[in-house]
matplotlib code that plots the C-alpha trace (Angstrom):
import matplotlib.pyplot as plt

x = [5.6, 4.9, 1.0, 0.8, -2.2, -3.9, -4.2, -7.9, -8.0, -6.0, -8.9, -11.2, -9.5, -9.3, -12.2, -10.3, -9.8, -7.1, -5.9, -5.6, -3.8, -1.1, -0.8, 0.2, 2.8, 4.3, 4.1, 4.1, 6.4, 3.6, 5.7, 3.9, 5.5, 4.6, 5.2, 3.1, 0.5, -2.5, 0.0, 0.4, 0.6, 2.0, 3.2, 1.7, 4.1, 5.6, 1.8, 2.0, 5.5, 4.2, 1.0, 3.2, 5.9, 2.1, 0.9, 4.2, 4.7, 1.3, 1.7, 4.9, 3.0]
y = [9.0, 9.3, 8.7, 4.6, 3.2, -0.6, -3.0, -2.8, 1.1, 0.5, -2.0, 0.5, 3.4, 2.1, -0.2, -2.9, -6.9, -8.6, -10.2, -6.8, -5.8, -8.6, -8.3, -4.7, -6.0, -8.5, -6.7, -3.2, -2.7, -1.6, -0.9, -2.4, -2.7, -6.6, -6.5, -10.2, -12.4, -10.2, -7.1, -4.9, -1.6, 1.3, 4.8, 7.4, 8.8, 5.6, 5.6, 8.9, 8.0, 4.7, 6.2, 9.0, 6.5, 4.3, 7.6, 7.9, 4.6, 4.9, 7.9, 6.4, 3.5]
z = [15.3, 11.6, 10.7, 10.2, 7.9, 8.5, 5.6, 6.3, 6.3, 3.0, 1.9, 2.8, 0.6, -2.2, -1.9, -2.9, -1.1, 0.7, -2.2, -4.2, -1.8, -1.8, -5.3, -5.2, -2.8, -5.0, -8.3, -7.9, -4.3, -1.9, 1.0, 3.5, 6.9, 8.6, 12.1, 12.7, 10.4, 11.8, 12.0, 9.0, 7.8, 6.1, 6.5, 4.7, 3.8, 1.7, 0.5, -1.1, -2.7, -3.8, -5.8, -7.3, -8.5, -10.3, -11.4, -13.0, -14.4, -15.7, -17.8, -19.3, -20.8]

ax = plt.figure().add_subplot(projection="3d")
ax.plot(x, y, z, "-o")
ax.set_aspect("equal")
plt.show()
């Protein structure tokens, strides 16, 4: 099974809140995977592809 990261450990990472999070959801794609409410998270591997595609984005501005 492909490595699987928590919305807290994603908190955590980047040392950012809940509500960061969610954002990053709704205006930038995060792909994250919700299985229930209290149930969330996100491969790594979708991560990685995520921050490349905002590293990208970013350099474009």
């Amino acid at each position: 099974m492909e490595e699987r990261i928590t919305k807290q450990q994603l908190m955590k990472m980047y040392n950012v809140n809940r509500t960061t999070i969610e954002e990053w959801r709704r205006r930038f794609d995060l792909p994250i995977i919700e299985i229930s409410s209290h149930k969330k998270y996100i491969r790594k591997t979708d991560l990685l592809e995520w921050e490349n595609q905002m590293k990208q984005n970013h350099t474009l501005v």
